[in-house]
N, C-alpha and C positions, 0 to 999 in steps of 0.2 A: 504494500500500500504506500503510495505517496504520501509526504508532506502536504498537508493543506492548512488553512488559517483555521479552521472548523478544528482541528486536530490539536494543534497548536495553541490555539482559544481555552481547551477540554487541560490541555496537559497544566497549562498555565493557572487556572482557576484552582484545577486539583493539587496541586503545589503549594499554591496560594492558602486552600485550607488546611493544609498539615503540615506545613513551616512551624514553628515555635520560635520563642524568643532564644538568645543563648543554645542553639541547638544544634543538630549536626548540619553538614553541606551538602546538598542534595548533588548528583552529577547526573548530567541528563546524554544521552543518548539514540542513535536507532535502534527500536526493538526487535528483538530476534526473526520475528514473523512481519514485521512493519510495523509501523506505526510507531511511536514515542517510548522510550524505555527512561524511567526515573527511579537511582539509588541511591539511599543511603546507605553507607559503609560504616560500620565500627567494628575495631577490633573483631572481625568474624563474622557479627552481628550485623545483617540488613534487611534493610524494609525497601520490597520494590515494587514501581506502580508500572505497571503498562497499559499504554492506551492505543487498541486499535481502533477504536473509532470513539463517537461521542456514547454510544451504546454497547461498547465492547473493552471493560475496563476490567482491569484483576491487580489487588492488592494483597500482597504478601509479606509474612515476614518470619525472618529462620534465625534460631538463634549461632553462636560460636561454631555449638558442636553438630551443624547442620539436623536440626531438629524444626519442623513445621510451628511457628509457633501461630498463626494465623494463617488465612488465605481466603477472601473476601470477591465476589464477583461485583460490580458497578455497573450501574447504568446511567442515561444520561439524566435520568432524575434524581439524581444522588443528592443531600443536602449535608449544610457543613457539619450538624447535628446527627446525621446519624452512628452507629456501634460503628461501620467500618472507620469512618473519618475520628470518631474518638476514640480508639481501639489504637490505631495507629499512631495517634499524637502520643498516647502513655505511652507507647511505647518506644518511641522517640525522646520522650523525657527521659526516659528510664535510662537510655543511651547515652546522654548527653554528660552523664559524669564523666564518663571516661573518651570526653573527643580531644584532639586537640585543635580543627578548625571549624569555626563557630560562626552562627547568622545570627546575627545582634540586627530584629528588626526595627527596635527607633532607629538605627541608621539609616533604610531603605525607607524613600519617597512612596506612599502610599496614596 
């Protein structure tokens, strides 16, 4: 699948709601099948989003010792409220002791 603004719009929004303050750095990417691939890495530990379309989204996250510890299916009615979107910010917090490069959002223009 191509690049499109529609794609790109979806990856961005979803970023947008599972960013935390002081938290880890997301690195984005093409995903394996198309479409948008986003990681967070720590020590072993990530959490990754892919987006092959605006209705074809999957949220994952495995711990050090390659162990499932979510994996969540998305659609484009997703809200910033629901289990998968706060499910994955804990868990991202959870991360955040041990990172050493950090997204300190009062910096970014919102």
């Amino acid at each position: 699948m191509r690049l499109t603004f529609s794609l790109a719009r979806a990856a961005t929004e979803l970023v947008d709601a599972l960013l935390i303050d002081d938290g880890p750095t997301p690195q984005v990417s093409p995903g394996p099948e198309g479409g948008i691939a986003v990681e967070w890495l720590v020590n072993g530990s990530s959490l990754t989003l892919h987006i092959v379309s605006e209705s074809d989204i999957r949220l994952w996250a495995d711990s050090a010792a390659g162990e499932e510890i979510f994996d969540f299916e998305l659609n484009a009615n997703w809200k910033s409220n629901d289990e998968s979107i706060r499910t994955a910010r804990a868990f991202l917090k959870h991360l955040r002791g041990s990172i050493g490069n950090r997204v300190v959002l009062s910096s970014l223009a919102r």
